[in-house]
C-alpha positions as a LaTeX table, in Angstrom:
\begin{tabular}{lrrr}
\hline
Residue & $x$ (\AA) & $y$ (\AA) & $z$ (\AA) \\
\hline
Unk1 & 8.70 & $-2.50$ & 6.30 \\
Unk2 & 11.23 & $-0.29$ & 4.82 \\
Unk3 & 12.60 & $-0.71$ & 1.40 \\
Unk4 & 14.85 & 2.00 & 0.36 \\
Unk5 & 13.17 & 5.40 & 0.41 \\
Unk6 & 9.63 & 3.39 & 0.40 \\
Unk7 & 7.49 & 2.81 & 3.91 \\
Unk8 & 5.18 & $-0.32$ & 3.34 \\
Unk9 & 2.72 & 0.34 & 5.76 \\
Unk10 & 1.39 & $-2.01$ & 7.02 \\
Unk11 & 3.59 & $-4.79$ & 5.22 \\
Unk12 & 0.24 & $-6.23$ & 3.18 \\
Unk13 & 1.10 & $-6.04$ & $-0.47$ \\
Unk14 & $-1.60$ & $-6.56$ & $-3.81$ \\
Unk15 & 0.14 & $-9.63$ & $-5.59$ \\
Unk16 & 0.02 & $-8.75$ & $-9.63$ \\
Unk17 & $-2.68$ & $-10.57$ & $-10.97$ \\
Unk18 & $-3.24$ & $-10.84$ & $-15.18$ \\
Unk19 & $-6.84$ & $-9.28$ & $-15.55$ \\
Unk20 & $-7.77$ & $-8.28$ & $-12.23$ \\
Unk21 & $-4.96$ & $-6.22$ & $-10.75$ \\
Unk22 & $-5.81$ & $-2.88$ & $-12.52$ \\
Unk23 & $-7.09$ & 0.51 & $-11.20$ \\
Unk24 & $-10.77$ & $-0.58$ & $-11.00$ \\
Unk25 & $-9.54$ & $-3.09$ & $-8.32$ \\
Unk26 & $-7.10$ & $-0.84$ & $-6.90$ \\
Unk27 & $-9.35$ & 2.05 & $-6.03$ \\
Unk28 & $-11.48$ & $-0.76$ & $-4.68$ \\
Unk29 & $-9.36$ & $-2.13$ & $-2.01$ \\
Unk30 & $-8.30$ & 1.20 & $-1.03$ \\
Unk31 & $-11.64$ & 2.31 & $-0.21$ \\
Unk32 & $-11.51$ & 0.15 & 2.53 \\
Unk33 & $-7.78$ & 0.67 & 3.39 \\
Unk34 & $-5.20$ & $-1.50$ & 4.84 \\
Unk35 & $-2.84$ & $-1.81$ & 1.62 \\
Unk36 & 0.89 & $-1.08$ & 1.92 \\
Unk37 & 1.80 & $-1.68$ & $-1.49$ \\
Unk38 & $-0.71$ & $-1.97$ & $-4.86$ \\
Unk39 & 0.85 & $-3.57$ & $-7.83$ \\
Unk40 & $-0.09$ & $-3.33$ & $-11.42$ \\
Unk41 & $-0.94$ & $-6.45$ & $-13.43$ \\
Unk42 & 2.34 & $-8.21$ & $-15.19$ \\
Unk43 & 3.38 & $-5.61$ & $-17.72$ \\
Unk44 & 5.69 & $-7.05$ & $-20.61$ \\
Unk45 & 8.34 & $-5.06$ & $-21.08$ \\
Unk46 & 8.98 & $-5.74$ & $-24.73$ \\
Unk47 & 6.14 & $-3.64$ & $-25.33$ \\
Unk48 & 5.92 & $-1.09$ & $-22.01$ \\
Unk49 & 7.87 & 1.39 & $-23.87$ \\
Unk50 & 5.07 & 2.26 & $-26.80$ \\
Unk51 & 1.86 & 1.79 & $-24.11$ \\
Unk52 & 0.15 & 4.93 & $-23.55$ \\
Unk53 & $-1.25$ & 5.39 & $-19.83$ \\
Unk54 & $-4.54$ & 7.21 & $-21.48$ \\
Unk55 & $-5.42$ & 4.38 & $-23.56$ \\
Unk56 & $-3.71$ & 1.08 & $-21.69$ \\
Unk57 & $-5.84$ & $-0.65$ & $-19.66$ \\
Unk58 & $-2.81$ & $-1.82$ & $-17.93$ \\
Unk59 & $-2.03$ & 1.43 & $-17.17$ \\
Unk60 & $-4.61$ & 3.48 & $-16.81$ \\
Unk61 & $-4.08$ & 4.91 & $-12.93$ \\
Unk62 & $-5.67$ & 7.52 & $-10.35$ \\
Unk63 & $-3.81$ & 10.24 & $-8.19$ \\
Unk64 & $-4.42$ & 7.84 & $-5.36$ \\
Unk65 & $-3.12$ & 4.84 & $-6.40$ \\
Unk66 & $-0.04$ & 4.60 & $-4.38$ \\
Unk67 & 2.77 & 4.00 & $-3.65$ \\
Unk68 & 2.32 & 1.87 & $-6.74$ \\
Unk69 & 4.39 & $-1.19$ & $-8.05$ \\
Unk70 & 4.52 & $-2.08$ & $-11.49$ \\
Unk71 & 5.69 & $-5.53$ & $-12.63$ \\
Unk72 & 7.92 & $-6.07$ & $-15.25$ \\
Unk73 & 8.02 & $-9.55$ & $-17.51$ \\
Unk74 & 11.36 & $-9.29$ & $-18.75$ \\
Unk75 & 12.85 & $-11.79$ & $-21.47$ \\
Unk76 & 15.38 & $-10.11$ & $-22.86$ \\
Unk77 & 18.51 & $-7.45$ & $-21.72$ \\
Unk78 & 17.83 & $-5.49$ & $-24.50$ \\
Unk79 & 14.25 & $-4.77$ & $-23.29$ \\
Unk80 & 15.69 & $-3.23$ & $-19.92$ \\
Unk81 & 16.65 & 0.09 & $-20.29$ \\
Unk82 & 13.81 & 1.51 & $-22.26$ \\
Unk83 & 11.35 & $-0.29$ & $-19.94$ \\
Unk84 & 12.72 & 0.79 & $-17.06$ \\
Unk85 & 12.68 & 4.82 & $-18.84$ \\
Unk86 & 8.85 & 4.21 & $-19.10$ \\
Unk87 & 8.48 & 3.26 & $-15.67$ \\
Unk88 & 10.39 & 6.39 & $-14.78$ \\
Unk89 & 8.25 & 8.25 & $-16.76$ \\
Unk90 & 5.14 & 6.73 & $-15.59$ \\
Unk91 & 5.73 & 8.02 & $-11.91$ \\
Unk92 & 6.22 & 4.41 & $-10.70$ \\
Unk93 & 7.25 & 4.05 & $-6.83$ \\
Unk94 & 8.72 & 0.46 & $-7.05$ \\
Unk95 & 9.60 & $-2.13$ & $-9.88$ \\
Unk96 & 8.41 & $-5.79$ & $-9.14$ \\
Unk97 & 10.35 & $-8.48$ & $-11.87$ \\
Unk98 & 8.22 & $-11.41$ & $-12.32$ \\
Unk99 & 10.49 & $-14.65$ & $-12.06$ \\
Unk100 & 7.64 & $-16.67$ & $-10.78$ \\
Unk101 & 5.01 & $-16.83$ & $-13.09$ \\
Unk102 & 4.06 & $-20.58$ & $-14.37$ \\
Unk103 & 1.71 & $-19.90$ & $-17.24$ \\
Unk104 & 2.71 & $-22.09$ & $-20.43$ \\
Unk105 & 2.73 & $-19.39$ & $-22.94$ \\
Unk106 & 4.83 & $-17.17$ & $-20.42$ \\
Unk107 & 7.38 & $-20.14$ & $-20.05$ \\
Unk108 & 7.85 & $-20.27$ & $-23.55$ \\
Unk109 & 8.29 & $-16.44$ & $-24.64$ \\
Unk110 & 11.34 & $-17.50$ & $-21.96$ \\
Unk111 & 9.85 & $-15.53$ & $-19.06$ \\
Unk112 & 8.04 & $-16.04$ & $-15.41$ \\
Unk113 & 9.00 & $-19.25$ & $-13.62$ \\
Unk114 & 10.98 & $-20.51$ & $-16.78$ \\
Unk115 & 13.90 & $-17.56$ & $-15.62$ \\
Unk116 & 14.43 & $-19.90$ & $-12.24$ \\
Unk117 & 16.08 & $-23.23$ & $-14.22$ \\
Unk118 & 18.33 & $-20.10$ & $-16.13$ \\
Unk119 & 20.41 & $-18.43$ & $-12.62$ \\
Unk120 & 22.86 & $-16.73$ & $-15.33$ \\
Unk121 & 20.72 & $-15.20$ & $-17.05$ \\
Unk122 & 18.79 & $-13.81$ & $-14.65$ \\
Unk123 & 21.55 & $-12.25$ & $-12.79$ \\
Unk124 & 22.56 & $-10.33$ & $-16.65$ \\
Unk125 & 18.78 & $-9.43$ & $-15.98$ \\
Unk126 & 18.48 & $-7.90$ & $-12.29$ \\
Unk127 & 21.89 & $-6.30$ & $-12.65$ \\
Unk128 & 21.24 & $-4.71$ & $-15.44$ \\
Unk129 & 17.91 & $-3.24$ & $-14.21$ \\
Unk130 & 19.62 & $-2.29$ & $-11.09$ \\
Unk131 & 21.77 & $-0.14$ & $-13.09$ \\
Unk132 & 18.82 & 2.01 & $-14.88$ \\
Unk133 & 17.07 & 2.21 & $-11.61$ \\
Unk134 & 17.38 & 3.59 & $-7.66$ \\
Unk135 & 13.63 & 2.60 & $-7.22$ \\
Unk136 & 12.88 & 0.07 & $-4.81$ \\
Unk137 & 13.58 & $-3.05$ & $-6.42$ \\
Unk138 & 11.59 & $-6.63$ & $-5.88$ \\
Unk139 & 10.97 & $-9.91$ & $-7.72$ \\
Unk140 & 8.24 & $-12.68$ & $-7.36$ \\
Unk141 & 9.37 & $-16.39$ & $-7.49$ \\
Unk142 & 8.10 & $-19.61$ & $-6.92$ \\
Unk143 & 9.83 & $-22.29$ & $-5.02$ \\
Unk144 & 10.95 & $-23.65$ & $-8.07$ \\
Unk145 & 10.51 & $-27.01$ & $-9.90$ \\
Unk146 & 11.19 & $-29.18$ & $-7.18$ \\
Unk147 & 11.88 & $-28.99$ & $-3.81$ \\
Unk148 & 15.71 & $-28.14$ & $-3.42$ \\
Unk149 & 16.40 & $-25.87$ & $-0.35$ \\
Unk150 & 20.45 & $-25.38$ & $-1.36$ \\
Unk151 & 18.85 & $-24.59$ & $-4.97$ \\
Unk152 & 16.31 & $-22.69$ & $-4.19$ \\
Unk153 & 18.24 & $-20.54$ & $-1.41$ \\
Unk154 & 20.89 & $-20.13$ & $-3.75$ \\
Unk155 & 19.19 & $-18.26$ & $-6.43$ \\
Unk156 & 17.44 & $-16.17$ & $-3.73$ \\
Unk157 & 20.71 & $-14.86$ & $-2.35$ \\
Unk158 & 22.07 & $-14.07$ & $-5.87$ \\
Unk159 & 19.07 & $-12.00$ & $-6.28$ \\
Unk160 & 20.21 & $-10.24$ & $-3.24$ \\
Unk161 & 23.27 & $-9.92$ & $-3.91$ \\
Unk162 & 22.72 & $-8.31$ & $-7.46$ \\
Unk163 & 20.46 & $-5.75$ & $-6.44$ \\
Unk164 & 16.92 & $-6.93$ & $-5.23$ \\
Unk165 & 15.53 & $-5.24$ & $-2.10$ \\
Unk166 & 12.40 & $-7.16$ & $-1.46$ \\
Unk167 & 11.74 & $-10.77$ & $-2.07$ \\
Unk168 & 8.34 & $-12.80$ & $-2.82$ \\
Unk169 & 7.79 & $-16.16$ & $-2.08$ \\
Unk170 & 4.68 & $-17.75$ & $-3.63$ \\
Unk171 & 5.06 & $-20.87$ & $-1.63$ \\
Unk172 & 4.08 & $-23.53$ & $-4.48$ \\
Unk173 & 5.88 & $-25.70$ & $-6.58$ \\
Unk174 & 6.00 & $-24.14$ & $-10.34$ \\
Unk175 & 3.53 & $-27.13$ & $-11.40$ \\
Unk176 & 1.50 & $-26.79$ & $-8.41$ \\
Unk177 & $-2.19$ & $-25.54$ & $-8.37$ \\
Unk178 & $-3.31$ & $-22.69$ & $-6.65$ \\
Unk179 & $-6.15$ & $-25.50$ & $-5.00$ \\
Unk180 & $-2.71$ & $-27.29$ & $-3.27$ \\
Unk181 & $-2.30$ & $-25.99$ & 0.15 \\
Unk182 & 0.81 & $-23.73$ & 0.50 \\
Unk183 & 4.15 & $-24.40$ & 1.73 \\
Unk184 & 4.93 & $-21.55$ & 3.99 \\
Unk185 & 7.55 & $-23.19$ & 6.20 \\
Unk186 & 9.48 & $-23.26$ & 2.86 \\
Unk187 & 9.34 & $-19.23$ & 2.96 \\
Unk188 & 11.08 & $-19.43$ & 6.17 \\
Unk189 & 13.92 & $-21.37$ & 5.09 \\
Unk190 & 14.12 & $-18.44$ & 2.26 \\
Unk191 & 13.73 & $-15.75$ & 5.30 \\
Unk192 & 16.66 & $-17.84$ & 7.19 \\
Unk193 & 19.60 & $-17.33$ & 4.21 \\
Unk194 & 18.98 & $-13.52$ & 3.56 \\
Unk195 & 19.41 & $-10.60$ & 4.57 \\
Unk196 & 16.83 & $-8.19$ & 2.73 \\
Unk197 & 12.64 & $-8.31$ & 3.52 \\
Unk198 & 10.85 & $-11.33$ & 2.43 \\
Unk199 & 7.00 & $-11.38$ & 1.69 \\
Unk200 & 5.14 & $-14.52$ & 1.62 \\
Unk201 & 2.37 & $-15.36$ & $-0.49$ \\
Unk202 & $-0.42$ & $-17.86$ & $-1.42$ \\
Unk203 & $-3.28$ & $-19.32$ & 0.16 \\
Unk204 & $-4.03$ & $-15.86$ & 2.62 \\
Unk205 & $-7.66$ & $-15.76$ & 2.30 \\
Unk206 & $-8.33$ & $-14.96$ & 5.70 \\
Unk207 & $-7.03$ & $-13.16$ & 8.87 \\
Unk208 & $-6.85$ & $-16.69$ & 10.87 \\
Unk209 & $-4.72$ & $-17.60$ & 7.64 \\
Unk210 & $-2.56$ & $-14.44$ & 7.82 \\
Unk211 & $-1.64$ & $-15.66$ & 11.27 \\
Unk212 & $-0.78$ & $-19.17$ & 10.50 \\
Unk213 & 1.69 & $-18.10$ & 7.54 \\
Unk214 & 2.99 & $-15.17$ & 9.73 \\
Unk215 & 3.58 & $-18.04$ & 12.22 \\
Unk216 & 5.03 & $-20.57$ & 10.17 \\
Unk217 & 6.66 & $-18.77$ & 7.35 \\
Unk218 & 8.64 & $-15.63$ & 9.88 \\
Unk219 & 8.01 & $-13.12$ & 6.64 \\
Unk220 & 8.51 & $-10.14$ & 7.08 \\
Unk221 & 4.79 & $-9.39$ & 5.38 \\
Unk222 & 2.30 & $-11.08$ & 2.91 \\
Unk223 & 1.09 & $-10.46$ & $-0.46$ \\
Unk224 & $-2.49$ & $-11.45$ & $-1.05$ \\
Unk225 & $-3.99$ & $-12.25$ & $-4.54$ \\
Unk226 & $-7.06$ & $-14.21$ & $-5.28$ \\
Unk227 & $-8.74$ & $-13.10$ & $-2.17$ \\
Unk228 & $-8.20$ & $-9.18$ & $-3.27$ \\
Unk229 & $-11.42$ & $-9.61$ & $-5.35$ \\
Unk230 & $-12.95$ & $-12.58$ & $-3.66$ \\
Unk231 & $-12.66$ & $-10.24$ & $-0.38$ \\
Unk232 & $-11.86$ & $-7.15$ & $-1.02$ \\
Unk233 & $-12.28$ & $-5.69$ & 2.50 \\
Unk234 & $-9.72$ & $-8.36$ & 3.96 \\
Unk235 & $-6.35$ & $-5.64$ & 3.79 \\
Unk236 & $-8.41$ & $-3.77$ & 5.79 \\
Unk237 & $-9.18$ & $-6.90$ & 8.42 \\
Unk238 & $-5.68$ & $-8.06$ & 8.45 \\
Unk239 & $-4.46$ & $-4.53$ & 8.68 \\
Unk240 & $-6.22$ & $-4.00$ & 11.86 \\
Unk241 & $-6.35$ & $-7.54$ & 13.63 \\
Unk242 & $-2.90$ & $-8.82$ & 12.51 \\
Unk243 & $-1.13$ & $-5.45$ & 12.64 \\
Unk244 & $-3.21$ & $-3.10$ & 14.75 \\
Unk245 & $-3.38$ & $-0.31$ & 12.53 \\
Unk246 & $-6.41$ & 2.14 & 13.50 \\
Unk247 & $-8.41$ & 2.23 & 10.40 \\
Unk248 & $-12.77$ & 1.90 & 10.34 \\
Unk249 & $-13.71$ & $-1.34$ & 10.72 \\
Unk250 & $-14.71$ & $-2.82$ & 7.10 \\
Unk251 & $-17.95$ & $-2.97$ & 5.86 \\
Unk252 & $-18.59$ & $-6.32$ & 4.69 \\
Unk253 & $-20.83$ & $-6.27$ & 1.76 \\
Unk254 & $-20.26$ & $-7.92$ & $-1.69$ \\
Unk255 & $-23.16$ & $-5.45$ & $-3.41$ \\
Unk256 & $-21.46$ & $-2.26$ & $-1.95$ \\
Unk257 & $-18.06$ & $-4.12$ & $-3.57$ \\
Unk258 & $-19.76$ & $-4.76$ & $-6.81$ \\
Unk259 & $-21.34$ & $-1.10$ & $-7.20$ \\
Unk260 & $-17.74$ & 0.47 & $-6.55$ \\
Unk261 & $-16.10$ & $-1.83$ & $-9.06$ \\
Unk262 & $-18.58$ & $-1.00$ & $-11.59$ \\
Unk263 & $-18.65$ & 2.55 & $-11.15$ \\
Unk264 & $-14.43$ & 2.33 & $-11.30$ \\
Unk265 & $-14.85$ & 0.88 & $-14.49$ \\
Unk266 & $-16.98$ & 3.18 & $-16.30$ \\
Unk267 & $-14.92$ & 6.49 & $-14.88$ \\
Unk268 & $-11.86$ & 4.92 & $-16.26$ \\
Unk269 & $-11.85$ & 2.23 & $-19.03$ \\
Unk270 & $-13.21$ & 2.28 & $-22.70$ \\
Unk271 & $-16.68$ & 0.96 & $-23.44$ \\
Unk272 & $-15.15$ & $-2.20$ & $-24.71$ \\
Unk273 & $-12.46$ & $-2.90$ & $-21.47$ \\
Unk274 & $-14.87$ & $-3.25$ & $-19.45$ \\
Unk275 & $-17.34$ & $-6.51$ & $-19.44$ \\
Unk276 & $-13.74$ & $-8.65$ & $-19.68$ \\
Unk277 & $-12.84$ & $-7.29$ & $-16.51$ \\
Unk278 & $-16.25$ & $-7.18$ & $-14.40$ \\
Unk279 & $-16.88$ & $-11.06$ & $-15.38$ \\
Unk280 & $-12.81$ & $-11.92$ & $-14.20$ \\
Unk281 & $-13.79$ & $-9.98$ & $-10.39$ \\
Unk282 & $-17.48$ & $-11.03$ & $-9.99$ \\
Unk283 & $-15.98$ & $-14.86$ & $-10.78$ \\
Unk284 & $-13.96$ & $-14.26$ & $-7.88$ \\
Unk285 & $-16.61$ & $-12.14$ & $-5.73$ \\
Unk286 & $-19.42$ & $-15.08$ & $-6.45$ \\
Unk287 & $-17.68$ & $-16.95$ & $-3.55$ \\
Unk288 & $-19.13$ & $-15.00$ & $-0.56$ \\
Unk289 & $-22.68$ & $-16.75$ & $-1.74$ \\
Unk290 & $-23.63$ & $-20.66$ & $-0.96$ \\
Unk291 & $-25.43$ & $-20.25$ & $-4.67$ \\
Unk292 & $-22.71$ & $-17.59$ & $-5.94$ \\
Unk293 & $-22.00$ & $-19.74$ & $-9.15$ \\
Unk294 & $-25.50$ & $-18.28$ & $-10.11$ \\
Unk295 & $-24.32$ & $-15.00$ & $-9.89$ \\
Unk296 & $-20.72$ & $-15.74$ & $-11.65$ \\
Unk297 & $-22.85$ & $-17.70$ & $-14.71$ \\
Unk298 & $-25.01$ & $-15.06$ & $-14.70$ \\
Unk299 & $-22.42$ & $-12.04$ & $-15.59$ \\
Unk300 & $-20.33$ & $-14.58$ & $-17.39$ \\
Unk301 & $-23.36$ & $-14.78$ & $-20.17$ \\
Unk302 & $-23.65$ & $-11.19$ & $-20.49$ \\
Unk303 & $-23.57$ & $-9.26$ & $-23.73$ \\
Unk304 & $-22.66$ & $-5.92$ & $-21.68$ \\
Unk305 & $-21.64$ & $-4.32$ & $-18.45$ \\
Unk306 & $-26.02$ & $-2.95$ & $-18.10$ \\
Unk307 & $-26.63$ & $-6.48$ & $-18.78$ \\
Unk308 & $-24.42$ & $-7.58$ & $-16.15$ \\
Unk309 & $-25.68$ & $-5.13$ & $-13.93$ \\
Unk310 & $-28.83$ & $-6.12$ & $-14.28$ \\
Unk311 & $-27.98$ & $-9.50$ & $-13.91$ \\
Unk312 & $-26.26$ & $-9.10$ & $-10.63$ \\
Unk313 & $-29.02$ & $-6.83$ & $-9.24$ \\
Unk314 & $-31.32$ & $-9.47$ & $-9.70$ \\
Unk315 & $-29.16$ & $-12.03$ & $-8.03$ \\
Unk316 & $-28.81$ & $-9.97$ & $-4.94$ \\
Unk317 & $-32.77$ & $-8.82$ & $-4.65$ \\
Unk318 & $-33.07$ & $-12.99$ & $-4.23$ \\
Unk319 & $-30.05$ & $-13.72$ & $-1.81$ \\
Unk320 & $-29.09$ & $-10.22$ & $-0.46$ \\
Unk321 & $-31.23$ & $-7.79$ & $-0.05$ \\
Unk322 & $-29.41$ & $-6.44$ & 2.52 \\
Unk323 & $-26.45$ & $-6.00$ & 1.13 \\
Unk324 & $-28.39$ & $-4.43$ & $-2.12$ \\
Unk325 & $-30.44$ & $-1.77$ & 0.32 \\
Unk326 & $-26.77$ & $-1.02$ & 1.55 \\
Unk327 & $-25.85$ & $-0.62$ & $-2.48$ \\
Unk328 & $-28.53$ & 1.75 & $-2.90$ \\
Unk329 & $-28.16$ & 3.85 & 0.14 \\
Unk330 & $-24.35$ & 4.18 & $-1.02$ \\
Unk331 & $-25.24$ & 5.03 & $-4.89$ \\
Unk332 & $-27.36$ & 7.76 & $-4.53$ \\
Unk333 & $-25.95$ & 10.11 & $-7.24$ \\
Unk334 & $-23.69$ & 7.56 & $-8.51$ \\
Unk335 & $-24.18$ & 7.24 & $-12.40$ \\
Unk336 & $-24.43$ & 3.57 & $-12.44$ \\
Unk337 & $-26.29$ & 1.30 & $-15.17$ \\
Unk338 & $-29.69$ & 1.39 & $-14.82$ \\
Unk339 & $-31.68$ & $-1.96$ & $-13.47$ \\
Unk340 & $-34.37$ & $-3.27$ & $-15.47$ \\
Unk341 & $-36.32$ & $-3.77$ & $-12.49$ \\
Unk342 & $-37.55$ & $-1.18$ & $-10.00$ \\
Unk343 & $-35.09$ & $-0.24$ & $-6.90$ \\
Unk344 & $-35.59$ & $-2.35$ & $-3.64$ \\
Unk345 & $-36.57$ & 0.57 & $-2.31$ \\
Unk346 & $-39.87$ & 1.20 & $-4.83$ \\
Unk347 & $-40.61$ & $-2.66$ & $-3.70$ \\
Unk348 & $-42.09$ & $-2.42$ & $-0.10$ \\
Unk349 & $-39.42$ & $-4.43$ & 0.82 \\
\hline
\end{tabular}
């Protein structure tokens, strides 16, 4: 999928997720490859232009991270142009505006999904950062408040027409949950009245469901979110199943997952960024068990990340110890927290 200068190869993009969508995930998924385009997590742009990359958490980045997206929540015209200078000078490869987004407090700073019932002044918006910027250009949306296909496909080809080069379709209703199943024939009627690439997204979770929104929705390529920590290794499956890229098959493991997140986390974030963000992924990761709410409570009560650790070790010596031998065999070396129990290894098991 071209857009602009920028080759999305394969078209599988990293939806921007609040707490979860930062480098520690990032590295992550590309460890196991398959990602065309990463995305940061929603970055406001009132206060982008003062945010150091050393000390953000929202920033914080590796040489490897790309190409790299980083989404803008934009409330204001006045917040454009130095937000968009920041993102120049941040080496960013594509801007994402985030016209979709249907949490409360976002709606009433005047921002996310709340930007859809205001079509005026979100064309002042995407013109004017399509005059500070070549970069490829996208926005995220929702299908709006209610079902209205002249409404909805109307505001989607004003986007186009003022400058967007990429659209997303998360296809839910603004007050829908992400528990309702998605409408991706809706994305198709989107696909149908423009001209430019549209992605869809919501409820991709596995490669059977990349085929059935492929199917019904036409995109041009899909955005995955939730599952990007639940399943970390699915780019990779889709990449190669869906898409036939050649890339190693995926080693499915949630321990081997868990051991690279933490060790992410401790290269790259303070001391005190870090338990927040291992108890938001291992919520998600949890999921691959029958009893993974143990694990999730588990981390979710700890006090720090070696406590967490030690918490999850002890949940996989009981219900993988498979998956923790593979841990092991990958960590040698790896300056991970120490277990308060010996290694499977020192076990006889």
């Amino acid at each position: 999928m071209q857009v602009r200068h920028l080759e999305i190869s394969p078209p599988l993009l990293l939806a921007p997720m609040a707490g979860l969508t930062h480098s520690a995930l990032r590295t992550l998924l590309l460890s196991y490859g398959g990602v065309g385009l990463l995305s940061t997590e929603m970055l406001s742009a009132r206060s982008l232009p003062v945010e150091s990359e050393q000390a953000s958490p929202f920033l914080v980045r590796t040489a490897g991270e790309r190409p790299l997206s980083y989404q803008l929540l934009l409330t204001a015209e006045e917040e454009v142009e130095p937000a968009v200078e920041a993102l120049h000078r941040f080496g960013a490869d594509a801007v994402d505006l985030n016209l979709g987004c249907p949490a409360p407090r976002v709606r009433r700073a005047g921002g996310g999904s709340a930007l859809m019932d205001e079509p005026g002044r979100v064309r002042n918006l995407v013109r004017r950062v399509r005059r500070a910027t070549s970069l490829p250009l996208s926005a995220k949306i929702r299908l709006g408040e209610a079902l209205d296909e002249d409404r909805l496909t109307g505001f989607c080809r004003m986007l186009q027409d003022e400058g967007i080069d990429l659209l997303t379709v998360h296809a839910r209703l603004r007050g829908e949950s992400f528990s309702r199943k998605p409408r991706w024939p809706w994305v198709a009627r989107v696909k149908a009245a423009l001209a430019i690439p549209v992605v869809a997204n919501g409820g991709i979770f596995s490669v059977d469901d990349a085929r059935r929104c492929l199917a019904q929705s036409g995109a041009d390529g899909l955005m995955i979110g939730r599952a990007a920590a639940r399943s970390p290794w699915l780019f990779a499956q889709v990449a190669r199943e869906v898409y036939g890229v050649d890339i190693p098959e995926p080693c499915v493991c949630p321990p081997v997952a868990f051991g690279r997140f933490v060790t992410a986390l401790q290269e790259r974030f303070r001391p005190e960024r870090r338990l927040g963000r291992l108890k938001e992924f291992t919520h998600y990761l949890a999921a691959n068990y029958p009893f993974g709410h143990h694990l999730a409570t588990a981390v979710q009560k700890a006090r720090s990340v070696e406590d967490a650790w030690t918490a999850a070790m002890a949940f996989f010596r009981r219900c993988d110890q498979q998956g923790l031998a593979r841990l092991e065999q990958e960590a040698g070396g790896i300056d991970l927290p120490a277990p308060r129990y010996p290694p499977l290894s020192q076990q006889g098991a």
